[in-house]
C-alpha positions as a Markdown table, in Angstrom:
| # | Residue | x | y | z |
|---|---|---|---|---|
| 1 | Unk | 0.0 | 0.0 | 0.0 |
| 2 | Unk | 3.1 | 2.4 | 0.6 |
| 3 | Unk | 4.6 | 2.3 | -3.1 |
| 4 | Unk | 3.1 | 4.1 | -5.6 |
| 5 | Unk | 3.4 | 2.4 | -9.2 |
| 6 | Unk | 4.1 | 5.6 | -11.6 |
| 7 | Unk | 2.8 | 4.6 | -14.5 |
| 8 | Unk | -0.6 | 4.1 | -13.0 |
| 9 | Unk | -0.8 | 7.3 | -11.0 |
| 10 | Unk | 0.0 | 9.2 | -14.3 |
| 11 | Unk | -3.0 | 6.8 | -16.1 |
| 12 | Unk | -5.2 | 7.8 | -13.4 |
| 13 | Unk | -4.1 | 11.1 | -13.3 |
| 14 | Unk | -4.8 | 11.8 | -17.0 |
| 15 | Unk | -8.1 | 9.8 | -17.4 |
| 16 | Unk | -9.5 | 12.4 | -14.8 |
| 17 | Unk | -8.4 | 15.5 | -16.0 |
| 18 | Unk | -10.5 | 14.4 | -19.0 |
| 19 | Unk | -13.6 | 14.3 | -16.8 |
| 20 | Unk | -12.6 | 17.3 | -14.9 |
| 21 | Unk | -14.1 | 21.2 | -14.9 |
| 22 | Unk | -11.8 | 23.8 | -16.2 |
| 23 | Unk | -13.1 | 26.7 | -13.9 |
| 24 | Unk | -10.8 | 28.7 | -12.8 |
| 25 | Unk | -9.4 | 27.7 | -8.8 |
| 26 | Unk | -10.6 | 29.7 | -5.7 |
| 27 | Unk | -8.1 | 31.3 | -3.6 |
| 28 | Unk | -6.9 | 28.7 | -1.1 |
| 29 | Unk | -6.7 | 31.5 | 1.9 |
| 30 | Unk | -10.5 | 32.1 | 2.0 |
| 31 | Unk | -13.3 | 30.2 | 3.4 |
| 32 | Unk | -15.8 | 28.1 | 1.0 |
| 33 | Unk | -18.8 | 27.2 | 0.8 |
| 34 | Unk | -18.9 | 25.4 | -2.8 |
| 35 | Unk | -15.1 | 24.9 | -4.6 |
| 36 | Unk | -15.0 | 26.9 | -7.6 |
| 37 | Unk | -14.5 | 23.6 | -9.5 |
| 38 | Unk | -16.6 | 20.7 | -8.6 |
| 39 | Unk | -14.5 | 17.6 | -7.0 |
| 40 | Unk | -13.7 | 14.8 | -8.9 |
| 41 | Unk | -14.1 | 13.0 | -5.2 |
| 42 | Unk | -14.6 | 14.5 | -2.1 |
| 43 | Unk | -13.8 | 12.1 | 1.1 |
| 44 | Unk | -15.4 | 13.4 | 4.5 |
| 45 | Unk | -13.8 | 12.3 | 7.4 |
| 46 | Unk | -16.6 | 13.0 | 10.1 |
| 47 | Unk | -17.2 | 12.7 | 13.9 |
| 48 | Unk | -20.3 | 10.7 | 15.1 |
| 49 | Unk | -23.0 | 12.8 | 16.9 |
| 50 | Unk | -23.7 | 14.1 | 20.2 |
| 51 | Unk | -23.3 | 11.1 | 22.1 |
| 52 | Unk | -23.4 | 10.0 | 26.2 |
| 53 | Unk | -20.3 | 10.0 | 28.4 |
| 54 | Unk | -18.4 | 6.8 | 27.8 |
| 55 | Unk | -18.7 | 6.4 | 31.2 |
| 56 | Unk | -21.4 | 6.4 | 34.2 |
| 57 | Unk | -22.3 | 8.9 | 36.6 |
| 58 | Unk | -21.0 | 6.6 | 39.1 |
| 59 | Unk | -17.9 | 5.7 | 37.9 |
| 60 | Unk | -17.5 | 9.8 | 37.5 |
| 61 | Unk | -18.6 | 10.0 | 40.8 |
| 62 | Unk | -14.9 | 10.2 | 42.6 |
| 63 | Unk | -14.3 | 13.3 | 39.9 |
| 64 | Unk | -16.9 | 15.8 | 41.2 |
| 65 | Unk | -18.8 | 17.1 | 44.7 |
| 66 | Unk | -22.1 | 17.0 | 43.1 |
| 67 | Unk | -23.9 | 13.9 | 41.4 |
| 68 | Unk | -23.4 | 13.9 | 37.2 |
| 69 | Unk | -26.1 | 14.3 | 34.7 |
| 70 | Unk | -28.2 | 11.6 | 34.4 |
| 71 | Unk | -28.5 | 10.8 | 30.1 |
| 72 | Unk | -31.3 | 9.2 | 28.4 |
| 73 | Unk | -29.5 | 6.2 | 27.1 |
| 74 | Unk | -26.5 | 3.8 | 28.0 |
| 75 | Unk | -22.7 | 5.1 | 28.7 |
| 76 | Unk | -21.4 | 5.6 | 24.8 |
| 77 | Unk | -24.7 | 5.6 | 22.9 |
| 78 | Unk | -25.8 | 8.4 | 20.5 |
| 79 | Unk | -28.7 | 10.5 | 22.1 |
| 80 | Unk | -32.0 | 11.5 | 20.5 |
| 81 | Unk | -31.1 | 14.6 | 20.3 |
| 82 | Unk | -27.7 | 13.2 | 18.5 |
| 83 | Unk | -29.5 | 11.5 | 16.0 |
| 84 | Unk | -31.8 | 14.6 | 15.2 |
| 85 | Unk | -28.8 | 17.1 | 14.8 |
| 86 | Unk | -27.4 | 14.2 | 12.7 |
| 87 | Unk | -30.0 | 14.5 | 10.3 |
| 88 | Unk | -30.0 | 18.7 | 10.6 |
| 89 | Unk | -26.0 | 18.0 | 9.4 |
| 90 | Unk | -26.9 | 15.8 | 6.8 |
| 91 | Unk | -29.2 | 18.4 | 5.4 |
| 92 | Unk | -27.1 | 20.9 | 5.6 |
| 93 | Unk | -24.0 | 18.8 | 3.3 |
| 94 | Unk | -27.5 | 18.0 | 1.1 |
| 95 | Unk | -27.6 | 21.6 | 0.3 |
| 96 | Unk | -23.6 | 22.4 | 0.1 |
| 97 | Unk | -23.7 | 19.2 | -2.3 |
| 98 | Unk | -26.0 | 20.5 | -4.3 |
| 99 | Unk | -28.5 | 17.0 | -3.5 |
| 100 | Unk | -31.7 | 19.2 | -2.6 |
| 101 | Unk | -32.0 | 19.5 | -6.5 |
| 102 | Unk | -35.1 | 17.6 | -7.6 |
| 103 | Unk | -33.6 | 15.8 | -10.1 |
| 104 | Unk | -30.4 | 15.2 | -7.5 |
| 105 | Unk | -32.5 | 14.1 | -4.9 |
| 106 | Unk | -33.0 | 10.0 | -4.9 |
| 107 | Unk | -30.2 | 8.2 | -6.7 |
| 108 | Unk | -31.1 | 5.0 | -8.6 |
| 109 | Unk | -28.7 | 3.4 | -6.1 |
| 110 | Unk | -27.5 | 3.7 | -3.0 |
| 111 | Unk | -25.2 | 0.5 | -3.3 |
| 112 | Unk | -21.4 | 0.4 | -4.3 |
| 113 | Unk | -21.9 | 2.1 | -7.8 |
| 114 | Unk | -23.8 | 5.6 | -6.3 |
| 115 | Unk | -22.3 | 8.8 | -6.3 |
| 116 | Unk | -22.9 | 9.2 | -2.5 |
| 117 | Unk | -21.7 | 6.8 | -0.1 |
| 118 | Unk | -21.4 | 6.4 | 3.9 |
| 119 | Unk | -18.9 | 4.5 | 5.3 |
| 120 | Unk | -19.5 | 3.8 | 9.2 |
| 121 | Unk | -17.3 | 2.4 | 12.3 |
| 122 | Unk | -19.1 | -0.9 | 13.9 |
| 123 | Unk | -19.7 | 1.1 | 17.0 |
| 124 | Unk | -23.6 | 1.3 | 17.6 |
| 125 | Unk | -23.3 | 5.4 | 17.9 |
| 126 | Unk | -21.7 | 5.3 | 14.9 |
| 127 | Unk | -24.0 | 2.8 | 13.0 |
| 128 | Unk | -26.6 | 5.3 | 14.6 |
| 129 | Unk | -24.6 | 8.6 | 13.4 |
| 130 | Unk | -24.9 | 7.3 | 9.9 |
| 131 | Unk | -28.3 | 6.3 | 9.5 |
| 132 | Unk | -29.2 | 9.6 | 10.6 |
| 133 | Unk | -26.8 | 11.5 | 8.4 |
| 134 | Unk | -27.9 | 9.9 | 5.1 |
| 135 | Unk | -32.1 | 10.5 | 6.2 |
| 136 | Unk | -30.6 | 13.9 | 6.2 |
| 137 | Unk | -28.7 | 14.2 | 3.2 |
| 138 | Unk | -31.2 | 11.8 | 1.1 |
| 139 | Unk | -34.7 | 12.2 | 2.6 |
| 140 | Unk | -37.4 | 9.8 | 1.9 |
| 141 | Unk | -35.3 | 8.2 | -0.7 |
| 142 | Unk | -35.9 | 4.3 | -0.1 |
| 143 | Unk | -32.0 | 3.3 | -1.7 |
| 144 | Unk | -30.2 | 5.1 | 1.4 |
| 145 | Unk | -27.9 | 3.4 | 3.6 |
| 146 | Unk | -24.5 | 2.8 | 4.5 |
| 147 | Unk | -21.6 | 0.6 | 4.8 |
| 148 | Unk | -20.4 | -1.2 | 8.4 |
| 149 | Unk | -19.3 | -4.2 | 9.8 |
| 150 | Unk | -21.4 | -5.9 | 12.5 |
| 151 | Unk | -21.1 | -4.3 | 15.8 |
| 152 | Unk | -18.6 | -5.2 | 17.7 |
| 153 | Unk | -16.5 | -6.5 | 14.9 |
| 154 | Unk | -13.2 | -4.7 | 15.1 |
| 155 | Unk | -12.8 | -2.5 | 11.6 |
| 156 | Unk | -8.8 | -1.5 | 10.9 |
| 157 | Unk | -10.2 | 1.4 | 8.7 |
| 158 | Unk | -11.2 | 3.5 | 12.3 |
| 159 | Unk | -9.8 | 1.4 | 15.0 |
| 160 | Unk | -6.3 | 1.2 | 13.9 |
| 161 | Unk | -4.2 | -1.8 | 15.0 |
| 162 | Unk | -4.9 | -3.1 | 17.9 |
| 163 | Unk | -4.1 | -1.0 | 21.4 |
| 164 | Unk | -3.9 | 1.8 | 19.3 |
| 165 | Unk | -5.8 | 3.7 | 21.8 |
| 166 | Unk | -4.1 | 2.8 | 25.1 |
| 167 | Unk | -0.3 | 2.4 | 23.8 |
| 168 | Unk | 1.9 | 5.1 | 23.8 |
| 169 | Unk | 5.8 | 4.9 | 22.3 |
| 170 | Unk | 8.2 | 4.8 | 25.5 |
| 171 | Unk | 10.0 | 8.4 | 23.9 |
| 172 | Unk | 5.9 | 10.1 | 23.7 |
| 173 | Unk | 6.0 | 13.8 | 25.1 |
| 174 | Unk | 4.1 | 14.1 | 28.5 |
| 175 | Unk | 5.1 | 17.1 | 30.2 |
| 176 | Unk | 2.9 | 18.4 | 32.7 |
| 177 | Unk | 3.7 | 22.0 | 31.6 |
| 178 | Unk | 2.3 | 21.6 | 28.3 |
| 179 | Unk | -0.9 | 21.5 | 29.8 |
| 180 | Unk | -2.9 | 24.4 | 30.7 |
| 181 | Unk | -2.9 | 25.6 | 33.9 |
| 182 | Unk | -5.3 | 28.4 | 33.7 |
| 183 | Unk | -7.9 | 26.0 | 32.2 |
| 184 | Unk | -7.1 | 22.8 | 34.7 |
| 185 | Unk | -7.7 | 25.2 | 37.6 |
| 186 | Unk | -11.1 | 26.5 | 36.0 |
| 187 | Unk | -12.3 | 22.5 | 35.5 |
| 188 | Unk | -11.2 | 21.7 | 39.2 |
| 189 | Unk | -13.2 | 25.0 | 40.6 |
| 190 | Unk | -16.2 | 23.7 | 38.2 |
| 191 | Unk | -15.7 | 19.9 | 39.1 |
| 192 | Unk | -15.7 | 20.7 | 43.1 |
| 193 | Unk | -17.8 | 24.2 | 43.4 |
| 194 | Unk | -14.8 | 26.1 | 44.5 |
| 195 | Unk | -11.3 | 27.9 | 43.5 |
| 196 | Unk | -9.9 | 28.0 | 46.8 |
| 197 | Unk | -7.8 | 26.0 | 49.0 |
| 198 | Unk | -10.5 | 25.4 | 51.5 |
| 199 | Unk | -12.7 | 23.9 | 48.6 |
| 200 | Unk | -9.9 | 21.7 | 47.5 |
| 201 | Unk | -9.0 | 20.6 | 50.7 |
| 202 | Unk | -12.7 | 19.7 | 51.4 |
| 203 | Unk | -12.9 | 17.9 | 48.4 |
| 204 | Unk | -10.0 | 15.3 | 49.1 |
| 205 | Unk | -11.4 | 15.3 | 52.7 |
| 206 | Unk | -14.8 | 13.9 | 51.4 |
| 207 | Unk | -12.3 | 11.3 | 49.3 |
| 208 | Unk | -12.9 | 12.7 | 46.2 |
| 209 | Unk | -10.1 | 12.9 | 43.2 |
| 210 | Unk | -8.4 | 16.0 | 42.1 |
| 211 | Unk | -6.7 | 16.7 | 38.6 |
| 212 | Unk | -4.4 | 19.1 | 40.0 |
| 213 | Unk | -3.2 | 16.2 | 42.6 |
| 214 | Unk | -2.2 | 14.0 | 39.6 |
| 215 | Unk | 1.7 | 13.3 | 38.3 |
| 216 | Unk | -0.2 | 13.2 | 34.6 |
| 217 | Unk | -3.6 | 14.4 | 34.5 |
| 218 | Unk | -4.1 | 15.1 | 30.7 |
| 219 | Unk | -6.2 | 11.4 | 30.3 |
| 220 | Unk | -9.1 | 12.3 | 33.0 |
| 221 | Unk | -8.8 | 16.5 | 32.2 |
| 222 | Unk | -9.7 | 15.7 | 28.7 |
| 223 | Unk | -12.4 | 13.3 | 29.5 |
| 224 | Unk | -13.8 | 15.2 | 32.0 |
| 225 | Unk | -13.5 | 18.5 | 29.5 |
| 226 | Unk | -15.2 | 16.6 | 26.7 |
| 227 | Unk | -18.2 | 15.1 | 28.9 |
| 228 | Unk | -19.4 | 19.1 | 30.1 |
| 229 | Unk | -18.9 | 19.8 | 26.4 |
| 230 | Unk | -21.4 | 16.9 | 26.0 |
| 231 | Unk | -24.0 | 18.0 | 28.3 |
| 232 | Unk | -24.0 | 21.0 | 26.8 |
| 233 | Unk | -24.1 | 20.3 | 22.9 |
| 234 | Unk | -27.0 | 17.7 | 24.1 |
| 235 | Unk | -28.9 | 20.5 | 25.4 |
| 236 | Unk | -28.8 | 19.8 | 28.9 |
| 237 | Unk | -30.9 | 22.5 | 30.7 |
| 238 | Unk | -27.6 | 23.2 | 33.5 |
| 239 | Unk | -24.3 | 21.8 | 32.0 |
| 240 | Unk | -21.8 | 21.7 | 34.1 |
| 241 | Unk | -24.1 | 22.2 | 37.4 |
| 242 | Unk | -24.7 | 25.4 | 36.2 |
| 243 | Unk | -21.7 | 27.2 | 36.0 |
| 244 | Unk | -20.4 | 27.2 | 32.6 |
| 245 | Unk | -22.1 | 29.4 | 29.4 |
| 246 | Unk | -21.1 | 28.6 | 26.2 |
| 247 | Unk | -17.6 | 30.4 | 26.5 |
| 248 | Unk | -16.6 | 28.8 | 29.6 |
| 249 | Unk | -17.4 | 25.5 | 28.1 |
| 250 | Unk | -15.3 | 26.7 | 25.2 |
| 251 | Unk | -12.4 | 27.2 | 27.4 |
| 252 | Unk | -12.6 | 24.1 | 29.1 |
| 253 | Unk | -12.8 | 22.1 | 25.9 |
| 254 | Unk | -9.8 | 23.4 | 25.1 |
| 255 | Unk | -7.9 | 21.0 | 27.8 |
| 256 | Unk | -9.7 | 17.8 | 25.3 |
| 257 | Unk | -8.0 | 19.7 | 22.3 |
| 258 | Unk | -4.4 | 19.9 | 24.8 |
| 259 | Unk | -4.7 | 16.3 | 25.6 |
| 260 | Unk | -5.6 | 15.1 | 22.3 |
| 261 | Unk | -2.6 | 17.1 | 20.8 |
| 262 | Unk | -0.5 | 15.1 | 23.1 |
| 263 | Unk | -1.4 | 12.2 | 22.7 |
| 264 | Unk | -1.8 | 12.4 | 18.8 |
| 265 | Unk | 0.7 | 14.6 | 18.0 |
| 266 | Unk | 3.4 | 14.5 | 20.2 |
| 267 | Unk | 3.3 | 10.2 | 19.8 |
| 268 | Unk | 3.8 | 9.9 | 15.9 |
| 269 | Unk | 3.7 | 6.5 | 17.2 |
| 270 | Unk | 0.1 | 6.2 | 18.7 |
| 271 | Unk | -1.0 | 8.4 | 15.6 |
| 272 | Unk | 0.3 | 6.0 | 13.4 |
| 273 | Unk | -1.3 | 2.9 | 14.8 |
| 274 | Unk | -4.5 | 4.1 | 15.1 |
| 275 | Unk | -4.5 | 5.9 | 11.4 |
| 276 | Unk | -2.2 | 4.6 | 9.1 |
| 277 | Unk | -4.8 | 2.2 | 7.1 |
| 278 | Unk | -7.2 | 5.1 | 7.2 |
| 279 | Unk | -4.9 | 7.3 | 5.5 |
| 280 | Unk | -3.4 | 4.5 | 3.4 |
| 281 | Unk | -7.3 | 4.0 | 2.1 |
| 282 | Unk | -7.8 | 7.4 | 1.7 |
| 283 | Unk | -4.8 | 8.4 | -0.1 |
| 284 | Unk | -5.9 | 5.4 | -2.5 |
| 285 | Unk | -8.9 | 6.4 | -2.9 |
| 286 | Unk | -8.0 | 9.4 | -4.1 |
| 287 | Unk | -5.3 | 8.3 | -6.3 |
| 288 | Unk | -7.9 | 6.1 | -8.0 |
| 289 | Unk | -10.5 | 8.3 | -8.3 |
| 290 | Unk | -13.3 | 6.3 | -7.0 |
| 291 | Unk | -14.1 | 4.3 | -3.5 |
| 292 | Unk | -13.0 | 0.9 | -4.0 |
| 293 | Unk | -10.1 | 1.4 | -1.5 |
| 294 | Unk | -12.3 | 2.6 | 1.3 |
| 295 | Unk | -15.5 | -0.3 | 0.7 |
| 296 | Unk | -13.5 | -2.8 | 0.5 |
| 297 | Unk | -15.7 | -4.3 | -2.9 |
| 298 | Unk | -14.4 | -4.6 | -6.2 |
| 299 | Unk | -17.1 | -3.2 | -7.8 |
| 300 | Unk | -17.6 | 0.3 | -5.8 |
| 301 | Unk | -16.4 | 2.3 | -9.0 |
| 302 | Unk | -19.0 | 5.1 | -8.0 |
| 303 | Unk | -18.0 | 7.7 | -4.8 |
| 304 | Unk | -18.5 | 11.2 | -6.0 |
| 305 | Unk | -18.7 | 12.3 | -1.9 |
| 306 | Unk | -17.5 | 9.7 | 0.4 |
| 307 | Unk | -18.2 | 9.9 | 4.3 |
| 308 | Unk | -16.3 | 8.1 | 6.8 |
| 309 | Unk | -18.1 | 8.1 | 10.3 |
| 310 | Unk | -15.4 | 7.9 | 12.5 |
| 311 | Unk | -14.2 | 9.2 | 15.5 |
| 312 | Unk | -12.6 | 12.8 | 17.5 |
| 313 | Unk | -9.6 | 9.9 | 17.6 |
| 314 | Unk | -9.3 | 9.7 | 13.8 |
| 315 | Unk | -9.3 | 13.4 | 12.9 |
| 316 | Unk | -7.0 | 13.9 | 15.7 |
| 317 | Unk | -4.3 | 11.1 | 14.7 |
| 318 | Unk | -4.7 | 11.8 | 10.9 |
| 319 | Unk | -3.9 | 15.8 | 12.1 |
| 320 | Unk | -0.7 | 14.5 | 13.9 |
| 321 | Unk | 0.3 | 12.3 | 11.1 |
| 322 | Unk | -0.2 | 15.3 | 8.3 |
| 323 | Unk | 0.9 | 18.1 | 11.0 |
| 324 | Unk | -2.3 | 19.8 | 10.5 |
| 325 | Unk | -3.8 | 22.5 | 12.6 |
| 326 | Unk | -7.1 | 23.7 | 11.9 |
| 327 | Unk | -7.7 | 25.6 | 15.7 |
| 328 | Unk | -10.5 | 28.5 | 15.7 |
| 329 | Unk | -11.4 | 30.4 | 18.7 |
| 330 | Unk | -14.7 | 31.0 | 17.5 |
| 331 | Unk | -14.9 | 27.0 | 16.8 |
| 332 | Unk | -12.7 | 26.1 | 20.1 |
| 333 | Unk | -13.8 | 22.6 | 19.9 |
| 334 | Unk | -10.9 | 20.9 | 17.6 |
| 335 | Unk | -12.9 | 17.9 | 17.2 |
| 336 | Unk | -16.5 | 18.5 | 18.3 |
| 337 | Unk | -19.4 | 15.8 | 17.5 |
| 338 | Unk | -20.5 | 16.2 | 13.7 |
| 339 | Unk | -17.1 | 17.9 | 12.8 |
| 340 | Unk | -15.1 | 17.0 | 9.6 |
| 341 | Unk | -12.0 | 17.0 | 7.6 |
| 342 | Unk | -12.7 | 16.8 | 3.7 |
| 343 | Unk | -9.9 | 15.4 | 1.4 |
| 344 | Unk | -11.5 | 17.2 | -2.1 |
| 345 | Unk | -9.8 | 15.8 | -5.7 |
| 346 | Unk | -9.8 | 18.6 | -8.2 |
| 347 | Unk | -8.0 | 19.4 | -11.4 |
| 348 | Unk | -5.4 | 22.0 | -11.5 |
| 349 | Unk | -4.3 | 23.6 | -15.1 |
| 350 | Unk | -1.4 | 20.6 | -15.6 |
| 351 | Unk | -2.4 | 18.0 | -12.9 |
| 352 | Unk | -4.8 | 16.3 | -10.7 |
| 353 | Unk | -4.8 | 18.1 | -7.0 |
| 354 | Unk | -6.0 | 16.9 | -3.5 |
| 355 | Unk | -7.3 | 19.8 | -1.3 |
| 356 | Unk | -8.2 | 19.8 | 2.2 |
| 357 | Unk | -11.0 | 21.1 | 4.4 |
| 358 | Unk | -12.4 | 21.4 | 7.8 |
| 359 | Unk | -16.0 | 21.6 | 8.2 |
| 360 | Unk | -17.2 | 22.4 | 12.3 |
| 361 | Unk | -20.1 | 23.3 | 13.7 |
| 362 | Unk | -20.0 | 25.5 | 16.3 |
| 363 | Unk | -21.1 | 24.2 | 19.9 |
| 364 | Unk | -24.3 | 26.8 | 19.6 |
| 365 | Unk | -25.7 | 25.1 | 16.5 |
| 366 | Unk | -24.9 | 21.7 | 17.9 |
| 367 | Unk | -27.0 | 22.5 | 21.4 |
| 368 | Unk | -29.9 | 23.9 | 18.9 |
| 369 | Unk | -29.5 | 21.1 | 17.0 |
| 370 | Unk | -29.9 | 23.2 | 13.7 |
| 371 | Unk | -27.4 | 24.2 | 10.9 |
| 372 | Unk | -29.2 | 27.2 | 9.5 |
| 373 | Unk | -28.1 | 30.3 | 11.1 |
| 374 | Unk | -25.1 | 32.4 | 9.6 |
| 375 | Unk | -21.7 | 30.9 | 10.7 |
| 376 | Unk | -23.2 | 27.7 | 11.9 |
| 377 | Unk | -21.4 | 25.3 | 9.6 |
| 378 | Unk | -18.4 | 25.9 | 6.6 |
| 379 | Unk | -15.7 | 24.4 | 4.4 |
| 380 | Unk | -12.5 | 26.0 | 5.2 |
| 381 | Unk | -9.5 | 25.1 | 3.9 |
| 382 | Unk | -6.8 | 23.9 | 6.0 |
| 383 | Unk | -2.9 | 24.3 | 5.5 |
| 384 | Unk | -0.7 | 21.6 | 4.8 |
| 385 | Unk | 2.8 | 21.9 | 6.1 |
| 386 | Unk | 4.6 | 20.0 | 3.6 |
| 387 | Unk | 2.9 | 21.2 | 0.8 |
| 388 | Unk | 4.1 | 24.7 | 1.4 |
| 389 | Unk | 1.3 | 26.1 | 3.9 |
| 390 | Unk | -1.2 | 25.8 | 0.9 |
| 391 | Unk | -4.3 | 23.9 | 1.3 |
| 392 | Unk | -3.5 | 22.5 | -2.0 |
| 393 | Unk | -0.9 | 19.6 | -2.9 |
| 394 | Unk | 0.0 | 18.4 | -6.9 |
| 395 | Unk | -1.8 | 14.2 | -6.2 |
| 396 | Unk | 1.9 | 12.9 | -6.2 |
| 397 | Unk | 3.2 | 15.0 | -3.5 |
| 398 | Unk | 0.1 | 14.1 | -1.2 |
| 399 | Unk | 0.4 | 10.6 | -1.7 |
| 400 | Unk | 4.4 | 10.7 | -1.3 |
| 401 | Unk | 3.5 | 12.6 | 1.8 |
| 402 | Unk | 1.3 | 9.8 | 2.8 |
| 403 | Unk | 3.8 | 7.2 | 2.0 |
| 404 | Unk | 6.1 | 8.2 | 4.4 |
| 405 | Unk | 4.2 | 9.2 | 7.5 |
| 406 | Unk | 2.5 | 5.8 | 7.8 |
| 407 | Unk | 3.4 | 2.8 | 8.7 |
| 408 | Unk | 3.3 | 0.4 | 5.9 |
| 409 | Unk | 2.8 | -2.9 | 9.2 |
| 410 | Unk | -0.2 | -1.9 | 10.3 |
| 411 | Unk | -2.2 | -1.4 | 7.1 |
| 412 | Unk | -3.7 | -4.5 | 6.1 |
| 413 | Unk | -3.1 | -6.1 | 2.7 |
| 414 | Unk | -6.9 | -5.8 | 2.4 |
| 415 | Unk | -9.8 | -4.4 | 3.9 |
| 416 | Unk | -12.9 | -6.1 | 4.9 |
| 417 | Unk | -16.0 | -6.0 | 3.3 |
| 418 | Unk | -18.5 | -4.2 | 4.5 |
| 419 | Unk | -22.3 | -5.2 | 4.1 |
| 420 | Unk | -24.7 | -2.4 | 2.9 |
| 421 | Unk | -27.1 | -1.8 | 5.5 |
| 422 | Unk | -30.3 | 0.2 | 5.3 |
């Protein structure tokens, strides 16, 4: 999967710049909604949706004075209100793909040869997140569905090799001054009610856990960030017992983005485990043209949009591998539920060209559960280090790129296949 045969990339190459618009290219430093020419293939590496903590309240108990928020389904499971914003997203890419044409709006297929594909983890919230995102981008349209193993089965494409979530390399960066001091004190005062001593000293008194106690607290700080985001994109009426708004959940979220960064991007080890396959597929995809790489089936020729339901892990470990770094203070959630980082294949004036894309939604629209307002939702591009800060990179110098940030061991000589289910 790491070498690239050169004859076949330049084939590939020139049987879609046959096939591709000659409009003229939109500045890669400004947002977008639509690209000025239409992708060849477009591959959308999402988040599932607003889901539960992966834990219970009790086993969160030891974290915090007062009791956690009680959720409406099991630890891990996408929420009702999940699914619906699931289906607001998927209306919202329905528009930006231009699907809420009439004569755009049911395909003849929704199987291996249809322009518009979804590709889901085994997880049940992510089984869940997909079902939901394809009522939203094809309503009423009997065909949709999407592609997944049985849950529970282990899929290399989003869960990496295996302990590619717990490993670390023995060299990985864990200095406790890389974390954020001002923000770990704010989650402690909101955890146990207080910012003083006296609080914090009542608090271990009462045999209760602090962060700011712990050798390496950037595991439990980001957990414990990411589940008061949750209650807040879900809706909650009092996230964070009340004493966060919007901007101090913002803040704190900012200690998931911190711990995610080190774990991801500091350990090109860790990153690689969990991502190389998914990158390997991707890049492969894209070389090709089409989504045979990424269903695993012979005959998936079609793919004009691709989504991959994955994981905050899979954007976060594909950012460390490609050193991106796509951070907005008015977006401070790096990888919030629903977010997404698009891989676009377009045509340049001599060669084939893979641009890339981050699509958030802010943690407002996520609460609301709508994507209509101003600002809720766009395409931005996203600068690639190695390809000169651009968001742009000539299809040969991406997949080179690829090539050697993976690692070739733990991609699979093939992937699975993965039953269409509606």
């Amino acid at each position: 999967m790491g070498a690239r045969v050169a004859s076949a990339i330049a084939a590939a190459v020139a049987a879609l710049m046959l096939t591709m618009p000659t409009a003229q290219a939109q500045d890669a430093g400004t947002p977008v909604s639509r690209p000025a020419r239409t992708p060849v293939l477009r591959i959308v590496l999402m988040r599932h949706g607003v889901r539960s903590p992966t834990k219970s309240p009790e086993a969160l108990a030891p974290f915090a004075t007062e009791p956690w928020a009680r959720w409406p389904v099991a630890p891990g499971q996408l929420t009702p209100h999940g699914i619906a914003a699931m289906k607001a997203l998927g209306g919202w890419w329905r528009t930006e793909l231009g699907l809420d044409r009439p004569a755009a709006r049911c395909p003849a297929s929704a199987g291996v040869g249809a322009p518009l594909l979804v590709i889901s983890d085994s997880t049940p919230r992510n089984h869940a997140s997909a079902r939901a995102l394809m009522e939203g981008l094809l309503p009423g349209c009997p065909e949709a569905g999407h592609f997944g193993l049985p849950a529970g089965q282990h899929d290399p494409l989003f869960q990496g090799s295996a302990g590619s979530d717990e490993e670390v390399s023995p060299d990985a960066v864990k200095r406790r001054d890389r974390i954020p001091k001002d923000g770990l004190d704010e989650l402690q005062a909101v955890l146990i009610g207080g910012a003083g001593e006296a609080d914090r000293q009542a608090a271990r008194a009462s045999g209760h856990q602090l962060l700011v106690d712990q050798a390496d607290p950037r595991k439990p700080m980001g957990t414990l960030a990411e589940n008061l985001m949750l209650e807040y994109v879900e809706g909650l009426p009092a996230p964070a017992w009340g004493r966060l708004d919007e901007s101090g959940i913002g803040r704190i979220v900012e200690l998931h983005n911190a711990a995610f960064a080190q774990q991801w991007k500091d350990d090109p080890v860790a990153a690689r485990r969990r991502a190389s396959d998914l990158l390997a597929r991707v890049s492969a995809a894209l070389r090709a043209g089409n989504a045979r790489p990424l269903v695993g089936d012979a005959q998936a020729a079609g793919g004009g949009t691709v989504f991959l339901v994955g994981h905050d892990t899979n954007l976060a470990a594909v950012a460390g591998l490609l050193g991106l770094d796509w951070h907005d203070p008015a977006r401070p959630d790096d990888y919030p539920p629903g977010g997404a980082l698009v891989f676009d294949l377009v045509a340049g004036a001599a060669s084939a060209e893979v641009r890339l894309g981050i699509a958030m939604p802010t943690l407002s629209a996520l609460r609301r559960g709508r994507f209509d307002a101003t600002g809720d939702m766009a395409v931005k591009p996203v600068a690639v280090p190695w390809c000169g800060g651009a968001s742009a990179c000539p299809l040969g110098r991406f997949a080179d790129l690829v090539d050697q940030v993976i690692d070739t061991a733990a991609v699979p000589a093939a992937e699975p296949v993965r039953p269409f289910v509606r």
